[in-house]
PyMOL commands that place a pseudoatom at each C-alpha (Angstrom):
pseudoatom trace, name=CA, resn=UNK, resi=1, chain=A, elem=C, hetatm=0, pos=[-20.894, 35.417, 0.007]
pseudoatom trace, name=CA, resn=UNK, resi=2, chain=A, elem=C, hetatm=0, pos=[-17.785, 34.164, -1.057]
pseudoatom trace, name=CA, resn=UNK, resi=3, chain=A, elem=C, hetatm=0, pos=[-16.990, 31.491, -3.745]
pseudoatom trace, name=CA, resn=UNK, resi=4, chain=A, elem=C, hetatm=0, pos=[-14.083, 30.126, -2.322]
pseudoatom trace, name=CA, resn=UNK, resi=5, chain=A, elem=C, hetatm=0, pos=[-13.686, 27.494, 0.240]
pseudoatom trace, name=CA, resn=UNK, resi=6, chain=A, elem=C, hetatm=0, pos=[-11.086, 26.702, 2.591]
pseudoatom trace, name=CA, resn=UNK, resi=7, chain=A, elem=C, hetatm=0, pos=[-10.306, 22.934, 2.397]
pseudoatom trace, name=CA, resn=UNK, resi=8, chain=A, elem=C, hetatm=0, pos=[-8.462, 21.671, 5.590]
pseudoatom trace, name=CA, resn=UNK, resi=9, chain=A, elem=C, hetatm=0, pos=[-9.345, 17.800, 4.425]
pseudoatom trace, name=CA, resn=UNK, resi=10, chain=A, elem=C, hetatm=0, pos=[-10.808, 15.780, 1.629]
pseudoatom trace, name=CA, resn=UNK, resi=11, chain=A, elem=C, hetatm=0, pos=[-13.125, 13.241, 2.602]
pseudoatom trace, name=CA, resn=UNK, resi=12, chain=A, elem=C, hetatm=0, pos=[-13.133, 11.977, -0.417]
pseudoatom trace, name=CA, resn=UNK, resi=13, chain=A, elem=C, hetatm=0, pos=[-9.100, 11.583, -1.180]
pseudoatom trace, name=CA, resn=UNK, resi=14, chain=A, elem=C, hetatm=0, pos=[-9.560, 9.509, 2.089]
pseudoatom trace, name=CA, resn=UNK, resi=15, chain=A, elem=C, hetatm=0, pos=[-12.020, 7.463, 0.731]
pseudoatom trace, name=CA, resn=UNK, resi=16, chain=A, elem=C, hetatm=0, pos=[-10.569, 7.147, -2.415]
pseudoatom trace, name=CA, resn=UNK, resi=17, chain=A, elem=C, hetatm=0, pos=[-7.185, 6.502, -0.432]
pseudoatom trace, name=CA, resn=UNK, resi=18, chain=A, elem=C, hetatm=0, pos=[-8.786, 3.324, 0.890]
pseudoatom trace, name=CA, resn=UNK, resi=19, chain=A, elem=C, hetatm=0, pos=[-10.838, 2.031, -1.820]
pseudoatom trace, name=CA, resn=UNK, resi=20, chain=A, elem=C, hetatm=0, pos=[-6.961, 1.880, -4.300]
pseudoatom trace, name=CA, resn=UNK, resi=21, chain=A, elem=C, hetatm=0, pos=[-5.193, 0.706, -1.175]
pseudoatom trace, name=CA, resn=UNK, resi=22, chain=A, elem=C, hetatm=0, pos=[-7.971, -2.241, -0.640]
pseudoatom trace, name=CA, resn=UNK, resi=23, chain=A, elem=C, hetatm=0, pos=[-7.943, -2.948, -4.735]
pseudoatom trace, name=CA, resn=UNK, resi=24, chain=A, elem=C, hetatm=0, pos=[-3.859, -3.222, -4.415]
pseudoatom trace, name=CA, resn=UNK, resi=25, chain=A, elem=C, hetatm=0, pos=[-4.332, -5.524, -1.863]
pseudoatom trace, name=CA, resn=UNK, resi=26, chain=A, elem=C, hetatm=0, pos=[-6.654, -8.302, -3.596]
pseudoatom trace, name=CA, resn=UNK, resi=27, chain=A, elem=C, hetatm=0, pos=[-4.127, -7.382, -6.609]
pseudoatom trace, name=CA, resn=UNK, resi=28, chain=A, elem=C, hetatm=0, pos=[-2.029, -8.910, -4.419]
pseudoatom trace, name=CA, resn=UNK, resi=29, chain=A, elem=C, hetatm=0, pos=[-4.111, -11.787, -3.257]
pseudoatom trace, name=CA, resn=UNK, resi=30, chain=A, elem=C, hetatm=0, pos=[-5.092, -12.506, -7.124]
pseudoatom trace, name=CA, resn=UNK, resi=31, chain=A, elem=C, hetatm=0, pos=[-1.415, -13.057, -7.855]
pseudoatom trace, name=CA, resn=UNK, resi=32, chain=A, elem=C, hetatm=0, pos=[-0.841, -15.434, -4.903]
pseudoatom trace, name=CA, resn=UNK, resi=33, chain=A, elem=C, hetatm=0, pos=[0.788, -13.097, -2.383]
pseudoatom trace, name=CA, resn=UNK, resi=34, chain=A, elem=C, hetatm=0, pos=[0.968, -14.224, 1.117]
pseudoatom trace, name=CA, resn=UNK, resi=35, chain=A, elem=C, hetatm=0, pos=[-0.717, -12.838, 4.294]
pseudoatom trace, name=CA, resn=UNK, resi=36, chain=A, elem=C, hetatm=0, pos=[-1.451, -9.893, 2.141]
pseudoatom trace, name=CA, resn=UNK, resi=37, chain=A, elem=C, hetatm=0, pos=[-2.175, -6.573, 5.253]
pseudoatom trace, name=CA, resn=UNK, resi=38, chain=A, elem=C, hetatm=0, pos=[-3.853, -3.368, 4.940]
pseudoatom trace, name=CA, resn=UNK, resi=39, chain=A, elem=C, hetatm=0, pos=[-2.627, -0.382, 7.677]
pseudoatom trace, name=CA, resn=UNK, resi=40, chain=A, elem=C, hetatm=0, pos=[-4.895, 2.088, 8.426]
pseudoatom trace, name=CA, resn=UNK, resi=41, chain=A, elem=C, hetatm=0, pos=[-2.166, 5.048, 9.508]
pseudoatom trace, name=CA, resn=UNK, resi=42, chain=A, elem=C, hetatm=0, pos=[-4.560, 8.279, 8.837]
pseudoatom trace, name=CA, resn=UNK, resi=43, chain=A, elem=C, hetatm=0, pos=[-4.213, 8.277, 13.006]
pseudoatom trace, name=CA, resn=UNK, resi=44, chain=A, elem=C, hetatm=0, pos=[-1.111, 7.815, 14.029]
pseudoatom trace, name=CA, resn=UNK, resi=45, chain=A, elem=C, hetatm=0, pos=[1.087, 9.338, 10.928]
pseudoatom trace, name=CA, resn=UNK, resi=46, chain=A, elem=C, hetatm=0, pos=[0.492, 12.413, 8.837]
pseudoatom trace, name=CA, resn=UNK, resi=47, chain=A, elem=C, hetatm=0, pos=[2.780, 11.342, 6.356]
pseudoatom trace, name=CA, resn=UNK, resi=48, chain=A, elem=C, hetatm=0, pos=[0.777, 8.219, 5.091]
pseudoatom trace, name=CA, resn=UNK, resi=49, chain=A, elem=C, hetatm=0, pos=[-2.649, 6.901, 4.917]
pseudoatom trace, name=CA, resn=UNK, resi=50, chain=A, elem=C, hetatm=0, pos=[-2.391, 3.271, 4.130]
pseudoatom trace, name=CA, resn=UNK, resi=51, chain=A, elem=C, hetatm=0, pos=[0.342, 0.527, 4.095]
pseudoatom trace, name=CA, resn=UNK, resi=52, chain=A, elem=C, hetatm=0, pos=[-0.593, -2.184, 1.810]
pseudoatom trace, name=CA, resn=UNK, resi=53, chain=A, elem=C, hetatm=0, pos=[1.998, -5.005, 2.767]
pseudoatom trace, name=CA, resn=UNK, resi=54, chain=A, elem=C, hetatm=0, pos=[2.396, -8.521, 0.976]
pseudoatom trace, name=CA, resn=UNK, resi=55, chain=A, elem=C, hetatm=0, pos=[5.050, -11.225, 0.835]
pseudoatom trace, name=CA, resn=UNK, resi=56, chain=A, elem=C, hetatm=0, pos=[5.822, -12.815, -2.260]
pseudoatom trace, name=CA, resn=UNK, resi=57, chain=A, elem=C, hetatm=0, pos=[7.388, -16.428, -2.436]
pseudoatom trace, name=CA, resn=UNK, resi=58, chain=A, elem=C, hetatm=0, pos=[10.144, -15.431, -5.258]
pseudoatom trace, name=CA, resn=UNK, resi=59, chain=A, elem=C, hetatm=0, pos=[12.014, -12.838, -7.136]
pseudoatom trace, name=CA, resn=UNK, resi=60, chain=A, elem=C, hetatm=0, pos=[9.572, -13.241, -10.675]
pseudoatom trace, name=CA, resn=UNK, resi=61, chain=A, elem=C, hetatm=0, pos=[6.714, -13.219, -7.932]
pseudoatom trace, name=CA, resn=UNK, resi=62, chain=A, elem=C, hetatm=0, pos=[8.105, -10.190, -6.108]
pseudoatom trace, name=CA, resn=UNK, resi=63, chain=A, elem=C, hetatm=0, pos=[8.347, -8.347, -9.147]
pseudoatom trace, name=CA, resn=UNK, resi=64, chain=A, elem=C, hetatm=0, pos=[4.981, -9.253, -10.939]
pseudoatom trace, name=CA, resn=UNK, resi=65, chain=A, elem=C, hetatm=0, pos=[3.347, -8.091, -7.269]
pseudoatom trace, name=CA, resn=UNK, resi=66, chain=A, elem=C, hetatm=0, pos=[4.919, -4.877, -7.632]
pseudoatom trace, name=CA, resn=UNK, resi=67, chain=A, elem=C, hetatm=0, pos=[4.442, -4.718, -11.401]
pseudoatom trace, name=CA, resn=UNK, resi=68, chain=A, elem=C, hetatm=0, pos=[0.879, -5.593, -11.594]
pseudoatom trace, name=CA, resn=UNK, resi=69, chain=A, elem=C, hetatm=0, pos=[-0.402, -2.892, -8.445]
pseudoatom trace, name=CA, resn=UNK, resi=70, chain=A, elem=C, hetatm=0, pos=[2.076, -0.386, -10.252]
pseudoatom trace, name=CA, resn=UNK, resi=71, chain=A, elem=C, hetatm=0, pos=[0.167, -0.931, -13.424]
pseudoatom trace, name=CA, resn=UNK, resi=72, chain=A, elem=C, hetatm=0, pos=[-3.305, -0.543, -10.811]
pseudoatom trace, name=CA, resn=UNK, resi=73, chain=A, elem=C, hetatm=0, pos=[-1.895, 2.552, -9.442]
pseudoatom trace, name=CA, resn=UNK, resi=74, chain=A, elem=C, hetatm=0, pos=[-1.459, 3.881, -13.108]
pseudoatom trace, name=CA, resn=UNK, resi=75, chain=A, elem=C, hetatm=0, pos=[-4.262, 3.159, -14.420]
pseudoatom trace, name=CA, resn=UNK, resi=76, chain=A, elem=C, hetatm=0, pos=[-5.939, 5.043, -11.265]
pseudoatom trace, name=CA, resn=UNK, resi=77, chain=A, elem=C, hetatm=0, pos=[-4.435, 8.251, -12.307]
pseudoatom trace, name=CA, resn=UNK, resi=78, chain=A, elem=C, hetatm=0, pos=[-2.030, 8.127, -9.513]
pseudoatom trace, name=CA, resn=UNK, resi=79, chain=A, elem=C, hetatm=0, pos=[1.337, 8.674, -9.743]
pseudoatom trace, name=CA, resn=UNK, resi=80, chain=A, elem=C, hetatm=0, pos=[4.206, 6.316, -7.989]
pseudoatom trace, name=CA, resn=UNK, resi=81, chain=A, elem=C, hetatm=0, pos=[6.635, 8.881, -6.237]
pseudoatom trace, name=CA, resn=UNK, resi=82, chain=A, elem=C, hetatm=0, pos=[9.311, 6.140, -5.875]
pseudoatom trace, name=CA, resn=UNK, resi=83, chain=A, elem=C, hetatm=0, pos=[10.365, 2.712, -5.891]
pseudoatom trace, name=CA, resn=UNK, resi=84, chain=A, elem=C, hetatm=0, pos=[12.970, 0.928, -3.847]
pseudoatom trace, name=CA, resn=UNK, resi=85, chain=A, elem=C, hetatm=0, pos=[14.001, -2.313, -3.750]
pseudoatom trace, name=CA, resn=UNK, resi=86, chain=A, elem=C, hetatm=0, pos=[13.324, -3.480, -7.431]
pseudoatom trace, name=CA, resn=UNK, resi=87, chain=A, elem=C, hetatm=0, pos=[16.594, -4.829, -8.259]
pseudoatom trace, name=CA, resn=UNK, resi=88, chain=A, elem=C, hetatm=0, pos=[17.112, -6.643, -5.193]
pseudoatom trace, name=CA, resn=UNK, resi=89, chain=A, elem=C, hetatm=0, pos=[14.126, -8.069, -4.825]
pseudoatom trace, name=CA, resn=UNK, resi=90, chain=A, elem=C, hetatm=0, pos=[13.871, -9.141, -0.843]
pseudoatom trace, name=CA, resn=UNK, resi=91, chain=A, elem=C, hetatm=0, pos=[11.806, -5.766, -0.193]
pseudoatom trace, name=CA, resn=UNK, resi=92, chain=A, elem=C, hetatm=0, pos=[10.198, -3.569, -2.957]
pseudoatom trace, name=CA, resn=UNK, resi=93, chain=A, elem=C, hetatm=0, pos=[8.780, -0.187, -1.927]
pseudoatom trace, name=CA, resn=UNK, resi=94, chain=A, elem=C, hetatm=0, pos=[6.197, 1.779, -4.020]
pseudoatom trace, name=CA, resn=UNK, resi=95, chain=A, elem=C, hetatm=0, pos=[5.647, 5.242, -2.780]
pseudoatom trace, name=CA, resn=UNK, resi=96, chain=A, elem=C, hetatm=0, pos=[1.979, 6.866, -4.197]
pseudoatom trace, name=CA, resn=UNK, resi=97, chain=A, elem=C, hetatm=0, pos=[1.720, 9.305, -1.459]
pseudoatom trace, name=CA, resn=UNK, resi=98, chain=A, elem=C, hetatm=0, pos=[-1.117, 8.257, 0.736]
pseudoatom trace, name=CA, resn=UNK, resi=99, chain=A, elem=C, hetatm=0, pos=[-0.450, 4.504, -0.068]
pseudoatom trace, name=CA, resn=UNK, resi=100, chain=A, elem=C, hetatm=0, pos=[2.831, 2.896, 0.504]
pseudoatom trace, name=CA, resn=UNK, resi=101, chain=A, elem=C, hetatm=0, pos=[2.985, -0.568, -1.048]
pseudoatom trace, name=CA, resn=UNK, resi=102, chain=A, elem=C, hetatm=0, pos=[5.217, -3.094, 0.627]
pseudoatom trace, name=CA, resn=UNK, resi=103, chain=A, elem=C, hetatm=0, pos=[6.593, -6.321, -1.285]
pseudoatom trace, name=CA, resn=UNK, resi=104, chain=A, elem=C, hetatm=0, pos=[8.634, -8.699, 0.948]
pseudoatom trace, name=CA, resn=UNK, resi=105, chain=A, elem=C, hetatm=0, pos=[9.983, -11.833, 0.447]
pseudoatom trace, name=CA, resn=UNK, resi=106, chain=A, elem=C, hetatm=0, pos=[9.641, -14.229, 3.647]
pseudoatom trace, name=CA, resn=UNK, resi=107, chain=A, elem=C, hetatm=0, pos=[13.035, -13.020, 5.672]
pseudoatom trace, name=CA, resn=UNK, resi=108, chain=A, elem=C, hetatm=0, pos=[12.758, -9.174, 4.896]
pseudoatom trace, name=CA, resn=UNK, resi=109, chain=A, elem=C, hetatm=0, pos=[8.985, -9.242, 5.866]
pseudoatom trace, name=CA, resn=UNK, resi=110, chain=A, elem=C, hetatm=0, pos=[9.870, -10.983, 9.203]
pseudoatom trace, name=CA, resn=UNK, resi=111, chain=A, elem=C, hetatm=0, pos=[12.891, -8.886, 9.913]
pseudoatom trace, name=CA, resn=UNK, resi=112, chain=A, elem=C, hetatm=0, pos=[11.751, -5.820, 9.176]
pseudoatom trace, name=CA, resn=UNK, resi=113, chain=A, elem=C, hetatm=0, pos=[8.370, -6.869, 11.086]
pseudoatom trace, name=CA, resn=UNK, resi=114, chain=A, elem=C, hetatm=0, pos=[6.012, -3.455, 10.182]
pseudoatom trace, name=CA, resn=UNK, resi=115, chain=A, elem=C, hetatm=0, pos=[3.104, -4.833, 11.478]
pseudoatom trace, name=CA, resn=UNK, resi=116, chain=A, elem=C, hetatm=0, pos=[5.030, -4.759, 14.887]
pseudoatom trace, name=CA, resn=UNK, resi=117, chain=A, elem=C, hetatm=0, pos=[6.697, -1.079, 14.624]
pseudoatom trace, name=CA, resn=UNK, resi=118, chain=A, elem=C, hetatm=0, pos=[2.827, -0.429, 13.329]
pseudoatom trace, name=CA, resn=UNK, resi=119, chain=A, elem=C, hetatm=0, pos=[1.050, -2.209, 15.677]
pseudoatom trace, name=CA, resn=UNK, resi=120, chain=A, elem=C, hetatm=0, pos=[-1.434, 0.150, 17.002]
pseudoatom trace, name=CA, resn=UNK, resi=121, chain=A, elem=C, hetatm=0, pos=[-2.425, 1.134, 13.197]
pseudoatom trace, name=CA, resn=UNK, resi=122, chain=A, elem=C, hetatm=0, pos=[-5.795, -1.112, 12.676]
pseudoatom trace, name=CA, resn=UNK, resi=123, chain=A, elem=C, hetatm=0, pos=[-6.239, -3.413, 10.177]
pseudoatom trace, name=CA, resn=UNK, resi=124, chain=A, elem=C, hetatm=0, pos=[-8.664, -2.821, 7.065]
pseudoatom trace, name=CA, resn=UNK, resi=125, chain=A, elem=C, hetatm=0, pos=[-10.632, -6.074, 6.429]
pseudoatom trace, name=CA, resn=UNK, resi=126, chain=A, elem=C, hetatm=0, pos=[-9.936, -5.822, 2.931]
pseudoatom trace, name=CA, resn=UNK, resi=127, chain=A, elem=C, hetatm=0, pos=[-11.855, -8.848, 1.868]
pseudoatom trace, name=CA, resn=UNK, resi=128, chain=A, elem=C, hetatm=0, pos=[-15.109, -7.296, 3.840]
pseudoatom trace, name=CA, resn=UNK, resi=129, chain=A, elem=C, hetatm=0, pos=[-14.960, -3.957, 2.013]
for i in range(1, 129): cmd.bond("trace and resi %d" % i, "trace and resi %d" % (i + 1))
show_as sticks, trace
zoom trace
């Protein structure tokens, strides 16, 4: 009997996967983001696992959104791949991998409409969980 295993998936990444991507989005709710979503993509995308998405009502609150999961995310262990957006401020992107955190202000989150290109990923009652 061998030692080794063959690990096709980790149950447990997945679960921790949704339990940080749930905790960035009541960071988000905590700090007064709006109509604050949670994308369950671990069907439809191999790429990512979860969208969190959020719309913040001005650049400082853009940034502190971003800031604050960032400083989450760290804390977690898990390292942020990239970030776009920052120095705009209309639409930050934070890149951990199997999370993807989304910070819009009003116009990018309506133009750019992800909920629609994503609309058959379900939605995680993050509140529930």
């Amino acid at each position: 009997m061998s030692n080794h295993a063959t690990v096709f998936s980790d149950p447990t990444r997945a679960q921790t996967s949704l339990e940080l991507a749930i905790q960035c989005a009541r960071i988000g709710d905590e700090n007064k983001a709006k109509d604050v979503l949670v994308l369950d993509l671990r069907g439809i995308t191999p790429i990512f696992d979860f969208f969190v998405l959020m719309t913040g009502a001005s650049r400082r609150q853009i940034h502190t959104l971003a800031e604050e999961t960032d400083g989450f995310m760290h804390g977690e262990g898990e390292k942020r791949l990239s970030i776009q957006g920052y120095q705009a401020s209309r639409w930050v992107v934070q890149d951990y991998g199997d999370i993807v955190v989304h910070v819009f202000d009003q116009n990018s989150r309506e133009y750019y409409a992800l909920e629609d290109l994503w609309a058959d990923a379900p939605h995680i009652d993050w509140k529930r969980e």
